[in-house]
C-alpha positions in Angstrom: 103.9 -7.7 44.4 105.4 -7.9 48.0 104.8 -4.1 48.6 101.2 -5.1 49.4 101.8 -8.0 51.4 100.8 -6.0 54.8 97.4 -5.7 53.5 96.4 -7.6 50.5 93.6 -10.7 50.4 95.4 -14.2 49.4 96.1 -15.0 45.9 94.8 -18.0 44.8 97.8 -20.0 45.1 97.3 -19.6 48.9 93.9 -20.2 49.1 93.4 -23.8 50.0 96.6 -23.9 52.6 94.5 -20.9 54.4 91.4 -23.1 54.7 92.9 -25.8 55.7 94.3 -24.1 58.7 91.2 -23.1 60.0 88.8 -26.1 58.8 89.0 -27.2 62.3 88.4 -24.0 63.9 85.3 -23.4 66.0 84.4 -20.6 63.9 84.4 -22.4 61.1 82.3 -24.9 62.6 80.0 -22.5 63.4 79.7 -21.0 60.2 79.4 -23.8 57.7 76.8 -25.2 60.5 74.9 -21.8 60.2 75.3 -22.0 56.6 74.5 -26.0 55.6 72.4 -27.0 58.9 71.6 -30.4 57.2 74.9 -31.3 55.8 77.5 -33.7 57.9 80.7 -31.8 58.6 82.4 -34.2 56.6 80.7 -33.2 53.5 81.7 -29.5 54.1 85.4 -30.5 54.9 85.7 -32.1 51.9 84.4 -29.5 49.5 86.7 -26.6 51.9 89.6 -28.9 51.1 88.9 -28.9 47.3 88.9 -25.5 47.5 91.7 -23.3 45.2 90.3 -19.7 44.4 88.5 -16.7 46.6 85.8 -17.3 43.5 85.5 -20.5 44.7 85.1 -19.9 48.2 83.1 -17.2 47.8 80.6 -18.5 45.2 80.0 -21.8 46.7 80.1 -20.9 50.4 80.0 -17.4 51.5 77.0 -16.7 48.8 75.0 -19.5 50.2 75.9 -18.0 54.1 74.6 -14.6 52.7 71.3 -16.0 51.3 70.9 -18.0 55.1 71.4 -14.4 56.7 68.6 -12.6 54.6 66.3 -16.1 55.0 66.8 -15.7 59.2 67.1 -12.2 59.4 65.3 -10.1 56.6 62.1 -10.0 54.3 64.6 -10.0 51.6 67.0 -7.9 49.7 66.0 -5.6 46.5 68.0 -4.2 44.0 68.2 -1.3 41.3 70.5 0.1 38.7 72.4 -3.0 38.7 71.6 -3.6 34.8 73.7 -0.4 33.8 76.9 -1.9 35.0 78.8 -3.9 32.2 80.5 -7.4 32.5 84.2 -8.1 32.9 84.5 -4.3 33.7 85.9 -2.8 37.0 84.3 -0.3 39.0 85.1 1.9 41.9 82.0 1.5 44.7 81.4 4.3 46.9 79.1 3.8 49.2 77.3 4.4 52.3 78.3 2.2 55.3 75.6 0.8 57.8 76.8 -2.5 58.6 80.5 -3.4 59.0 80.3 -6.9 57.2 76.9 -7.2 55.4 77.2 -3.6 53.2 79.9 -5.1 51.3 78.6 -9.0 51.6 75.4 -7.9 50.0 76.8 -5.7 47.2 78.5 -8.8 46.3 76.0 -11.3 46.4 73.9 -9.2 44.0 77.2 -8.6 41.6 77.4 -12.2 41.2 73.7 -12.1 40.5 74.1 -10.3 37.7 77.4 -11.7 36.4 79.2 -8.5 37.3 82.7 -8.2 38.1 83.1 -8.8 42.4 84.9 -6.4 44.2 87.9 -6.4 46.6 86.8 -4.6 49.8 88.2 -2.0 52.2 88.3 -3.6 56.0 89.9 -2.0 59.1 91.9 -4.0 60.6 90.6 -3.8 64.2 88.1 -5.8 62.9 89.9 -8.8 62.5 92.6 -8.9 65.1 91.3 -11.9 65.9 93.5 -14.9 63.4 90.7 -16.8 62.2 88.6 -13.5 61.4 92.0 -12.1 59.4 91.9 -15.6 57.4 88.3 -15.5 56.5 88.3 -11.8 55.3 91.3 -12.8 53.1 89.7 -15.3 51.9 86.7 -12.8 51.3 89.0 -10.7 49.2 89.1 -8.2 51.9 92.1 -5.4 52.1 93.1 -4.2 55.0 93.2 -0.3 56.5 95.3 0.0 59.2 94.2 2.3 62.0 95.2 3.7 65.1 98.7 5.0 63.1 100.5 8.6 63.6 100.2 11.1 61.3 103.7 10.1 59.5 102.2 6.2 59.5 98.8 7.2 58.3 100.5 8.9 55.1 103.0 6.2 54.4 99.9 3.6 55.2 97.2 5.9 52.7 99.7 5.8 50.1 100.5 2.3 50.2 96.5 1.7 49.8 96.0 4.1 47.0 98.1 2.4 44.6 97.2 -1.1 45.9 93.4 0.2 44.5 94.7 1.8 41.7 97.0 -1.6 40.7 93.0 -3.6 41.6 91.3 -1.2 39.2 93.7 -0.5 36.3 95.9 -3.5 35.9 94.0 -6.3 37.6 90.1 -5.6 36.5 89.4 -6.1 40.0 85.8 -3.8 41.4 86.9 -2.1 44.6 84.5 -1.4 47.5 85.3 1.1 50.1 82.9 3.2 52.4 82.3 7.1 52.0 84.3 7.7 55.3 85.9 5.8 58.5 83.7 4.1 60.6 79.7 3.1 60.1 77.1 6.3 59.8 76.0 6.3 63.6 73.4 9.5 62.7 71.6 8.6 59.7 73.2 11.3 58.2 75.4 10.0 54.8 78.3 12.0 54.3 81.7 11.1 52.1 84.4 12.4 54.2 87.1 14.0 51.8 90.1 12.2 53.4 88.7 9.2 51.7 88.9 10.9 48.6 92.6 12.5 49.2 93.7 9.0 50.2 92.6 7.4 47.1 93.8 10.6 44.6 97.2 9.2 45.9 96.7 6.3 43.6 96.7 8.7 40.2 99.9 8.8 37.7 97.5 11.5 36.1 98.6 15.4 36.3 94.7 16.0 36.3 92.9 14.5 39.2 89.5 14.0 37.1 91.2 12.5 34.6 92.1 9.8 36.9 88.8 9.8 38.9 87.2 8.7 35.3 89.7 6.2 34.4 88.6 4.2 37.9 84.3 4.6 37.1 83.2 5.9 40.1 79.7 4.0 41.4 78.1 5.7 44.7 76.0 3.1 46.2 73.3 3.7 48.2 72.2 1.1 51.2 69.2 1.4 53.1 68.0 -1.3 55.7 64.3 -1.0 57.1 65.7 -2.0 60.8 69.4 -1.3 61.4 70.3 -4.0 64.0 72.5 -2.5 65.6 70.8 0.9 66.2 71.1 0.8 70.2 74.7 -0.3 70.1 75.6 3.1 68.0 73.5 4.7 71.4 76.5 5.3 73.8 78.6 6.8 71.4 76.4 9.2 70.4 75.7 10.0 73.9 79.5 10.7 74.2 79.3 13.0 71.4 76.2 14.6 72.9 78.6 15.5 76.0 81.3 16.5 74.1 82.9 12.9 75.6 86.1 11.1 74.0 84.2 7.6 73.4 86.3 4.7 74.4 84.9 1.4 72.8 84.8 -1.9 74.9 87.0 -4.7 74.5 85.4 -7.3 72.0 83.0 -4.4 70.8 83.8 -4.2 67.6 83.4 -8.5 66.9 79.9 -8.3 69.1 78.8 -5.1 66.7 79.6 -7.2 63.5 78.0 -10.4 65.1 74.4 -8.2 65.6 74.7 -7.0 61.9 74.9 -10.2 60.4 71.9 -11.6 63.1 69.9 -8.5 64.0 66.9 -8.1 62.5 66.4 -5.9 59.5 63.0 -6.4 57.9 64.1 -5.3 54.2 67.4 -3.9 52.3 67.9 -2.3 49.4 71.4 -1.8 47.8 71.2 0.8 44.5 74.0 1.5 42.3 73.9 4.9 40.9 75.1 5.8 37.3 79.3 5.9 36.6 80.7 9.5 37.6 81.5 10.7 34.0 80.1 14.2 32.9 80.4 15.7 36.7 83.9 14.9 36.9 84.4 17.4 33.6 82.0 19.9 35.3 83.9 19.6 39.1 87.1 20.1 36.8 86.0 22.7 34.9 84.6 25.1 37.9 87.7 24.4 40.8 91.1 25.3 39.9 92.7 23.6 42.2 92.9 19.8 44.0 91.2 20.7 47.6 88.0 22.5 45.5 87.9 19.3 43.4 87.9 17.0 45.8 85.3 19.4 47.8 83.2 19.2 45.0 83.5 15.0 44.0 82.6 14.8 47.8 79.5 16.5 47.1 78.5 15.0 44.1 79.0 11.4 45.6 76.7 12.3 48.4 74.4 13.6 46.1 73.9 10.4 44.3 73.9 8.4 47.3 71.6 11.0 49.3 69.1 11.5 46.6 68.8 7.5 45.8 68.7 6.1 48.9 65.2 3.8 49.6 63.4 5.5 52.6 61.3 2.8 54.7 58.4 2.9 56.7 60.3 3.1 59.7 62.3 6.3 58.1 59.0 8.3 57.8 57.6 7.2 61.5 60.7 8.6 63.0 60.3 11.5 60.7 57.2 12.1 62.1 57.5 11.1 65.8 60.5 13.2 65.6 59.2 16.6 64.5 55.8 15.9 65.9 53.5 15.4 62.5 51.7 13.7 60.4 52.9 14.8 57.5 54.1 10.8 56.0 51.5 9.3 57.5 50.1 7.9 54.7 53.8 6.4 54.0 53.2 3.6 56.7 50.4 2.1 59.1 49.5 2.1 62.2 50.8 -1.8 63.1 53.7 -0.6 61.5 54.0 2.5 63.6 53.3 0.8 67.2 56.0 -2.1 66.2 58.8 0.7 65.9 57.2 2.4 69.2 58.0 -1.2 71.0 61.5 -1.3 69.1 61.8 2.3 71.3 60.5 0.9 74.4 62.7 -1.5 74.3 65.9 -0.6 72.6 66.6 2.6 74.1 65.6 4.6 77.8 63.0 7.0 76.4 62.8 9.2 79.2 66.1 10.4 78.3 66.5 13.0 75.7 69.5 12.1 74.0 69.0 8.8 73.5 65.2 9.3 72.2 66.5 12.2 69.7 69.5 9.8 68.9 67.8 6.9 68.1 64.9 9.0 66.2 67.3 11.2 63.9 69.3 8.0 63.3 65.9 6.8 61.2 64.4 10.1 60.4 67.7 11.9 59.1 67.6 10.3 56.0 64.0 11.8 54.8 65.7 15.4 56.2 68.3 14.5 53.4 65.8 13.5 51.0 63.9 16.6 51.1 66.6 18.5 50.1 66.5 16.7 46.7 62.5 16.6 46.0 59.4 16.5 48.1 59.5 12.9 48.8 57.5 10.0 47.8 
């Protein structure tokens, strides 16, 4: 369908011209020598070049540079609530967005793991301005959001987005990913932003909104990682915010940010997929009479879920504690563990200044805050 050639993946049938375009590129290089450090380039090449499908190229390749990122960069990834989901079925994920490649990379891996249905995911597409990086997150099955569009664009653009999920979902059996709002959480603090939600009810063909919303399975996702590598990266902007500042990024920011996701270290992950929206989308129907309350309410729901399941780590309770000056989770970590995140502060971050220190602190202790609303942690 040509309406979605602006920001659809490749189809298959494009597949193995796209790689060999860019076999030769340094980036490539790079990768497949990250990935396969023992194997001639030759022997890469060749199996690139008999490459025809985005399951191929993702199964045999970007699975086995995913499980080389958590062997170099991670004690490892766990998983939960993976066993509800059922095969050859499609599902909507929402989730929380920490890292701009991995999140999504990650969820993937572990769908394939369990013989789950892979998603197409969300991308913005200053991300990939550079060519080789739009060729590689095509062949990734990423879709693109354009940004930086007036308000006339944006609509025309959100539209155009909405049905290209809804057409994934619905007529393709194709999982979606997208994040619960624009841009990574800088704060620790997990919230779905309802203009994600509006954008995507512009998919429906439904007169009822839930109706629609049930039709697509809803999944919040929660992920958590121990150490967020790029925690003093997020520090300027939030000092801009602090100010009441416009933050401008730097040019290449966004490609060195997504570099230090993929390499920083982040002791564990955990990725949990909560339960299909079903029964709340009949309550949220049933109690707001019109589409803004709905949509109000999903939002809430979805953070719920994501808030409520979301694995706190040592380094969440130290924060928590260092923050608010107590002991209360002590017995949550030790004291080795305690005096390595200290270092982290000493050397991430210019403690003597307030805003960083409280930035940097909140960013890991916000998530216990959040917790607490749901039950008295454990």
């Amino acid at each position: 369908m040509q309406k979605f050639d602006a920001i659809r993946p490749f189809y298959d049938a494009e597949v193995n011209e796209a790689i060999r375009s860019s076999i030769n590129h340094p980036m490539m290089k790079a990768l497949m020598s990250f990935t396969f450090p023992d194997v001639e380039d030759s022997v890469w090449k060749e199996q690139l070049v008999k490459t025809h499908s985005i399951r191929d190229f993702q199964c045999n390749f970007i699975y086995a540079s995913i499980q080389k990122v958590l062997s170099n960069t991670s004690d490892g990834l766990t998983t939960s609530g993976f066993e509800k989901l059922e095969k050859n079925t499609a599902y909507l994920f929402i989730s929380n967005h920490r890292d701009i490649i991995l999140d999504t990379s990650l969820l993937n891996a572990a769908l394939f793991e369990h013989g789950l249905v892979m998603t197409a995911s969300a991308i913005g597409d200053n991300l990939v301005k550079k060519s080789f990086l739009k060729t590689l997150s095509k062949l990734n099955r990423n879709f693109l959001v354009q940004r930086g569009l007036s308000p006339r664009e944006l609509l025309q653009s959100s539209k155009l987005m909405a049905e290209y999920i809804a057409q994934l979902l619905l007529r393709e059996n194709r999982s979606v990913w997208i994040a619960q709002r624009e841009g990574r959480t800088k704060d620790g603090n997990d919230a779905t932003h309802q203009g994600v939600l509006k954008m995507l009810a512009m998919g429906s063909d439904e007169k009822d909104l839930m109706t629609y919303f049930k039709k697509v399975k809803i999944v919040p996702v929660s992920i958590s990682y121990e150490y967020d590598p790029t925690d003093a990266l997020k520090m300027p902007q939030l000092m801009a915010a602090a100010n009441n500042e416009i933050y401008v990024k730097e040019k290449n920011e966004d490609f060195m940010t997504l570099l230090s996701g993929i390499m920083g270290q982040k002791k564990h992950i955990h990725i949990h997929v909560c339960d299909v929206l079903d029964k709340e989308l009949d309550v949220v129907a049933a109690e707001n009479d019109n589409t803004n309350k709905q949509v109000q309410a999903l939002a809430q729901v979805i953070d719920d879920a994501i808030l409520s399941t979301y694995k706190l780590w040592p380094t969440n309770y130290i924060a928590y504690d260092l923050f608010y000056k107590t002991d209360k989770f002590k017995d949550k970590y030790t004291e080795n563990e305690k005096s390595v995140f200290e270092r982290r502060l000493e050397i991430k971050i210019d403690e003597d200044n307030p805003v960083q220190l409280e930035g940097f602190l909140n960013m890991y202790a916000n998530p216990v805050v959040n917790q607490l609303k749901y039950k008295d942690v454990v």
